[in-house]
C-alpha positions as CSV (number, residue, x, y, z in Angstrom):
1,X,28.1,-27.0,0.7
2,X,25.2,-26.9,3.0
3,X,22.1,-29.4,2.4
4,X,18.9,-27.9,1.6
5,X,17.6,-29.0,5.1
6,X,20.2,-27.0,6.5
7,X,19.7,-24.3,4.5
8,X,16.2,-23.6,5.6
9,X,15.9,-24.8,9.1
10,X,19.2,-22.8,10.0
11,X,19.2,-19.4,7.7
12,X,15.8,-19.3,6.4
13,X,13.7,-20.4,9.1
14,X,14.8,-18.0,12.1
15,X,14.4,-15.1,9.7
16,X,10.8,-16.2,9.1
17,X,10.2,-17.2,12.6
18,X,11.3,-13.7,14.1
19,X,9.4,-11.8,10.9
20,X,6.3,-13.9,11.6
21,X,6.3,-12.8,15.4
22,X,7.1,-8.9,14.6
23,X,3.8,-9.2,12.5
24,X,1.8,-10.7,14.9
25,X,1.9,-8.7,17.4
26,X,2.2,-5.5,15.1
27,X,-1.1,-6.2,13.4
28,X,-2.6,-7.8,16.7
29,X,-2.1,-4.3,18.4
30,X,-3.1,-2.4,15.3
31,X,-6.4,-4.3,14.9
32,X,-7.1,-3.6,18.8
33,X,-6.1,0.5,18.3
34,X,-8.9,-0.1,14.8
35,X,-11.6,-2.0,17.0
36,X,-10.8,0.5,20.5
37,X,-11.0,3.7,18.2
38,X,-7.8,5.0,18.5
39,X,-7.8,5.2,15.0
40,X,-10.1,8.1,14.5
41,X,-8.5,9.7,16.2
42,X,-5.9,10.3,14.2
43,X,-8.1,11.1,11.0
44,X,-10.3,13.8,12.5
45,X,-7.5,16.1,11.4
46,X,-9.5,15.9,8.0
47,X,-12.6,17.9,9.0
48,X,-10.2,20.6,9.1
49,X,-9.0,19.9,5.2
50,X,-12.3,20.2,3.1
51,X,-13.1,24.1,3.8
52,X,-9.9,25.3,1.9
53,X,-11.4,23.1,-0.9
54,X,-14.1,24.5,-0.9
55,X,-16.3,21.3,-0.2
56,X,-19.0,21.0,2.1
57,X,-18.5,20.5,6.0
58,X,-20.2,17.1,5.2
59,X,-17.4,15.7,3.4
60,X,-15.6,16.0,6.3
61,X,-17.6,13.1,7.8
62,X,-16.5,10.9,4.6
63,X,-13.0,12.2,5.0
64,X,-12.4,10.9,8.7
65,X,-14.4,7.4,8.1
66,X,-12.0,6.8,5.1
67,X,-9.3,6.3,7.4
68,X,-11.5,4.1,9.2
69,X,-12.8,2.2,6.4
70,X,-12.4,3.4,3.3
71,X,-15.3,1.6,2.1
72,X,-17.2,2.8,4.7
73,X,-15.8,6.7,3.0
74,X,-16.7,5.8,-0.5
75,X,-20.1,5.2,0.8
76,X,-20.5,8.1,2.2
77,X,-19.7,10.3,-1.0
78,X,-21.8,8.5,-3.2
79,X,-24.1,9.0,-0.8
80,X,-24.1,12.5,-1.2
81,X,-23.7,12.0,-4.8
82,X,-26.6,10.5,-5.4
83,X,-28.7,13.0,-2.7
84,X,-27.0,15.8,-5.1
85,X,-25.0,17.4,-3.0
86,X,-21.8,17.1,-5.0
87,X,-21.6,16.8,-8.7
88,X,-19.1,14.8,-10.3
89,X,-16.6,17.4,-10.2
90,X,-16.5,17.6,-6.6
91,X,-16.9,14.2,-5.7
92,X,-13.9,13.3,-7.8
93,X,-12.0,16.7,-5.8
94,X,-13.2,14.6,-2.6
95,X,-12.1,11.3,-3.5
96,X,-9.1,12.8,-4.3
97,X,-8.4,14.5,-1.1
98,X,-9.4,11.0,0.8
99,X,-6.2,9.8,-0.6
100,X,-4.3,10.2,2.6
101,X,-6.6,9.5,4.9
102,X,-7.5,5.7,3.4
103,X,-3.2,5.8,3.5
104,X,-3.4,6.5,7.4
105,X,-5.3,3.6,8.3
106,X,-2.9,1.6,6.1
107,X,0.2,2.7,8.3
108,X,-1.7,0.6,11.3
109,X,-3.2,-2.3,9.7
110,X,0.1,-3.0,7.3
111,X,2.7,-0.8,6.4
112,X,3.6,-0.4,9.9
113,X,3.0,-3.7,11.1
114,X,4.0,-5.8,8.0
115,X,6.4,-4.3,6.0
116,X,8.6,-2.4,8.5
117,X,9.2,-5.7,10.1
118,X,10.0,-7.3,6.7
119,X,12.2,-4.8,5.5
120,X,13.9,-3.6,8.7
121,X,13.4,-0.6,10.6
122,X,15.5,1.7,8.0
123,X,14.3,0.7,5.0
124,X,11.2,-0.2,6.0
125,X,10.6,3.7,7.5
126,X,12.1,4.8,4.5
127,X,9.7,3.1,2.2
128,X,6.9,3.7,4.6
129,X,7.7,7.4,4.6
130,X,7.9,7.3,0.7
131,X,4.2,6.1,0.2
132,X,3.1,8.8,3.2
133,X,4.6,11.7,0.8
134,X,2.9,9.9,-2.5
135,X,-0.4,9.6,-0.6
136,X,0.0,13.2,0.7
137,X,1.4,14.5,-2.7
138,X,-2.1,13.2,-4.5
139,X,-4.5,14.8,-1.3
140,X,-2.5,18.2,-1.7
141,X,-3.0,18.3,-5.3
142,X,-7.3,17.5,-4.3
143,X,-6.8,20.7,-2.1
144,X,-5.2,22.6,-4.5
145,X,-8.1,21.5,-7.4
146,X,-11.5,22.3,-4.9
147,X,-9.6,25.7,-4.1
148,X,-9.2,26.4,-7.7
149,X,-12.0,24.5,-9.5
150,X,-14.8,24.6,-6.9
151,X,-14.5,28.3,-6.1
152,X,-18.1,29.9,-5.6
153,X,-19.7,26.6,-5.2
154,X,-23.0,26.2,-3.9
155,X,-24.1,23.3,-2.2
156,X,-27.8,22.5,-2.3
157,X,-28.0,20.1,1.5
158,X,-31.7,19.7,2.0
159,X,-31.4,16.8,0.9
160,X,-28.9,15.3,2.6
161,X,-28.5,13.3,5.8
162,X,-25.2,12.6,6.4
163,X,-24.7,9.2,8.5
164,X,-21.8,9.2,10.9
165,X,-19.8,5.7,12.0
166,X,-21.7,3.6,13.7
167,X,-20.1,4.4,17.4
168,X,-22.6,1.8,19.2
169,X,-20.4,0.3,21.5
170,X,-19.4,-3.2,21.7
171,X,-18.1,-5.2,24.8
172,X,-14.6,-5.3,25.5
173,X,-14.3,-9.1,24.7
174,X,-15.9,-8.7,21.3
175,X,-13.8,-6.1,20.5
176,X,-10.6,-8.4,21.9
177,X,-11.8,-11.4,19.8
178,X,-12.6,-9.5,16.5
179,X,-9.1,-8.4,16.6
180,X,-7.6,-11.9,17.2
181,X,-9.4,-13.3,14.6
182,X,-8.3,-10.2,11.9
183,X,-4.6,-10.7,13.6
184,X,-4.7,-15.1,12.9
185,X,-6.6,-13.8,9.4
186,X,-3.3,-11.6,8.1
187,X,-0.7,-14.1,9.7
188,X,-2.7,-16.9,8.0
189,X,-1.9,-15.1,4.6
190,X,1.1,-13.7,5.0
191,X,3.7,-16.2,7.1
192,X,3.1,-19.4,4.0
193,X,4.7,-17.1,1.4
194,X,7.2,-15.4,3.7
195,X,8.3,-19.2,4.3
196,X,8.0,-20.1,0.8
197,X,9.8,-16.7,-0.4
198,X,13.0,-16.3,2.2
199,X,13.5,-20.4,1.8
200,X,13.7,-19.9,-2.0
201,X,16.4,-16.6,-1.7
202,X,18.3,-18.8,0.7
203,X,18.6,-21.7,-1.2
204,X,19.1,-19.8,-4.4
205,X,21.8,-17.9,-2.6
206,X,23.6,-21.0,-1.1
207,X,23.6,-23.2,-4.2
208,X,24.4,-20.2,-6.2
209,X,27.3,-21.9,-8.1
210,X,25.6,-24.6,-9.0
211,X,22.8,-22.3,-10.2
212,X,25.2,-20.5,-12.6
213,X,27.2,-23.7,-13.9
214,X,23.7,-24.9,-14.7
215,X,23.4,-21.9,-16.5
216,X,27.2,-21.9,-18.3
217,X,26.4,-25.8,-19.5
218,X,23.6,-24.4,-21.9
219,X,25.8,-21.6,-23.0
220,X,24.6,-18.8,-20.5
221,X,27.9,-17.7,-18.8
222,X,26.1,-14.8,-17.1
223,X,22.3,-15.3,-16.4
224,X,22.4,-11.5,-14.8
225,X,23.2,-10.4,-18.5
226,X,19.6,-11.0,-19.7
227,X,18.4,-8.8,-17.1
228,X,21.0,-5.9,-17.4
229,X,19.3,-4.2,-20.3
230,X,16.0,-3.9,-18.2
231,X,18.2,-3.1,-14.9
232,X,20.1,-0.3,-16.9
233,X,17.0,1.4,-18.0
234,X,15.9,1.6,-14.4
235,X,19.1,2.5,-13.4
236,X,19.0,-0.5,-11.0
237,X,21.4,-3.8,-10.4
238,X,19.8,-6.7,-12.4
239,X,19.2,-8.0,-9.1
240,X,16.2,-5.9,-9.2
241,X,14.3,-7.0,-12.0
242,X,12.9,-10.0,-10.3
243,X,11.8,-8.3,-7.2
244,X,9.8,-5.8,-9.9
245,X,8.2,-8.9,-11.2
246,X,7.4,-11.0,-8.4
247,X,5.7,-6.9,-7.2
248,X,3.9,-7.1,-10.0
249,X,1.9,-10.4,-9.0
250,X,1.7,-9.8,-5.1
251,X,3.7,-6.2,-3.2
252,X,3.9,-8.3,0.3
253,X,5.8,-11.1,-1.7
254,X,8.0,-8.1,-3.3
255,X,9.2,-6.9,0.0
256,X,9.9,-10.4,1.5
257,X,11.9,-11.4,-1.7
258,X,14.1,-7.9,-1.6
259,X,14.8,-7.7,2.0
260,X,17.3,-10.7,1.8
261,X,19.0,-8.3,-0.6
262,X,19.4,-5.0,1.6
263,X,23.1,-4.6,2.2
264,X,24.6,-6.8,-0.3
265,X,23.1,-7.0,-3.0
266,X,21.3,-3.9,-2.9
267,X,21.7,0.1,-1.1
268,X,18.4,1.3,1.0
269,X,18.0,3.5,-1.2
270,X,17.8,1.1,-4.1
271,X,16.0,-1.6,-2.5
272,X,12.8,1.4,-1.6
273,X,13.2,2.5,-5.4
274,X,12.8,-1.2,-6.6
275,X,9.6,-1.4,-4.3
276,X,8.4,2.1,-5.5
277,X,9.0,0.8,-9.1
278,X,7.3,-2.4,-8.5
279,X,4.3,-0.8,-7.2
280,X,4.3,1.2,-10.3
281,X,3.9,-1.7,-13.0
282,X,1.3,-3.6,-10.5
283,X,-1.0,-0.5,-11.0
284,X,-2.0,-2.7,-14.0
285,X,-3.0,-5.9,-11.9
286,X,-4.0,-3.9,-9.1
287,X,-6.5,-1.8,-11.2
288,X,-8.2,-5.3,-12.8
289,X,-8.1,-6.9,-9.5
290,X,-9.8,-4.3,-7.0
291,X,-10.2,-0.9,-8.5
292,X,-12.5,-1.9,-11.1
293,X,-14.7,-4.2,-9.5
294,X,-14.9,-1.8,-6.1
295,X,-15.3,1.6,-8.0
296,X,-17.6,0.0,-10.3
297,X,-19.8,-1.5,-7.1
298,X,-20.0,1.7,-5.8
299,X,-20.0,4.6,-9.0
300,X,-21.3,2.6,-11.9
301,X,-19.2,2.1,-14.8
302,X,-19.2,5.2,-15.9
303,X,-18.5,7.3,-13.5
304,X,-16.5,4.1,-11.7
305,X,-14.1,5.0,-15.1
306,X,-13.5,8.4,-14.1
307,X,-12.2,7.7,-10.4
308,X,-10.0,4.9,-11.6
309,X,-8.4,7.3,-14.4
310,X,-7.8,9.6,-11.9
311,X,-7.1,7.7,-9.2
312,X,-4.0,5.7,-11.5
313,X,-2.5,8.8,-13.2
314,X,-2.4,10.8,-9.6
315,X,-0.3,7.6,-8.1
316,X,2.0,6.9,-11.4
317,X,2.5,10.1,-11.2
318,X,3.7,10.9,-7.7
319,X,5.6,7.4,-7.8
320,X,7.8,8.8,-10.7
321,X,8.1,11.5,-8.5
322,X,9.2,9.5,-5.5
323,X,11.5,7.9,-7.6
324,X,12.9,10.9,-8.9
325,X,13.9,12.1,-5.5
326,X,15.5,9.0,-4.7
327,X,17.9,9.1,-7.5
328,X,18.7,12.7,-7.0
329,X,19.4,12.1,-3.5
């Protein structure tokens, strides 16, 4: 039986050590292709998206600084919002449709550069490619809705002064030390709890013995048993069930806890549908946490309501349908 010092320094520590240096110099070159512009590039496909729903050329602008900044994007709308040059029908089409777009900046910044590296390149591209299709799934149904709903629509634009990125450029080393300092930032949050996380599987999985005779002395001859009525519903391994849990608090945290797991314990395919099931019960904490206080910052309540109603069913909805396709494949 190895010691616990063992344990970490020789199983847990060189998986965290060669995790911790994939992300580091994933996120350092995606925050210098964000502070360079390379970016935007990418997202000025969505100038090209807005005429089929029948939304103003303006939204366009929106549409390519949402994958940007998607702050930067909601601005923007509510800006023309409140100049009157979309009514709450269309602004909720265009929100809708920006779906995507806010995913694409994501891909740099830290599904590509974080959670590939955690998960490996298979399931990690498998996973990534799941949330591109939910993300493209909800923008396709905001086409769909504009060239349905907002047929005929007249736009009234004298009003409106549409305010681009701010392209004022910067020097070089600004641009080099704003994206160390974002890089040292994500590392600084992410590398304590992989650490934490992969130590605690290790250890859990070399003193796994002891774990379940500790378990058999109160009577408990199969601690997997209390989870298999959860597990079976999902269609899952009880193996699962904590992974959903620990996603619930923290996704980042889900990921590091599962990837241990891929090849034992469980398939690619089961460890992306416990992610994608995972990110479907922290909708909850996710909502309370940063939905409602940002689309209530920049909506009001009221209307704030409205984008995170849609905003929720759209994603539960094309999760279950991720899901789906998962199990039938």
């Amino acid at each position: 039986m190895q010691s616990l010092v063992s344990v970490v320094l020789e199983e847990a520590l060189p998986r965290v050590v060669t995790i911790s240096l994939l992300i580091g110099v994933g996120v350092g070159l995606a925050n210098l292709a964000v502070e360079f512009g390379l970016v935007a590039v990418v997202a000025r496909v969505g100038r090209y998206l807005t005429e089929p729903a029948n939304l103003p050329p303006e939204v366009g602008t929106a549409v390519l600084t949402n994958a940007v900044s998607v702050t930067a994007g909601y601005g923007m709308l509510a800006e023309f919002r409140e100049d009157g040059l979309l009514d709450d029908r269309a602004t909720l089409i265009a929100v809708v449709i920006n779906t995507f777009f806010g995913f694409v900046q994501h891909i740099f910044t830290y599904y590509g550069p974080v959670l590939v590296p955690i998960l490996g390149l298979q399931v990690g591209l498998m996973y990534v490619g799941a949330r591109a299709g939910i993300s493209l799934g909800i923008t396709l149904v905001g086409l769909l809705a504009g060239g349905v709903l907002l047929r005929g629509y007249e736009y009234d634009r004298r009003d409106v002064e549409p305010e681009a990125p701010d392209d004022e450029p910067q020097p070089t080393r600004e641009k080099l030390r704003s994206a160390g300092e974002s890089t040292l930032e994500r590392l600084r949050s992410i590398v304590p709890r992989l650490a934490i996380v992969y130590s605690a599987v290790f250890v859990a999985l070399a003193y796994s013995e002891r774990i379940l005779a500790a378990f058999a002395s109160v009577g408990i001859d199969d601690p997997g048993a209390l989870l298999a009525p959860i597990a079976g519903l999902l269609g899952l391994p009880s193996a699962a069930v904590p992974v959903i849990l620990v996603s619930l608090v923290d996704p980042t945290t889900g990921a590091i806890t599962v990837a241990p797991m891929i090849g034992d314990v469980l398939t690619p395919d089961e460890a992306v549908i416990t992610l994608l099931v995972g990110s479907l019960v922290s909708l909850t904490i996710g909502t309370v946490k940063r939905s409602i206080p940002f689309q209530f910052g920049v909506w009001g309540a009221t209307f704030g309501s409205k984008v995170i109603v849609v905003n929720v069913c759209l994603k539960a909805a094309f999760i279950l349908v991720a899901i789906a396709v998962f199990f039938a494949v």
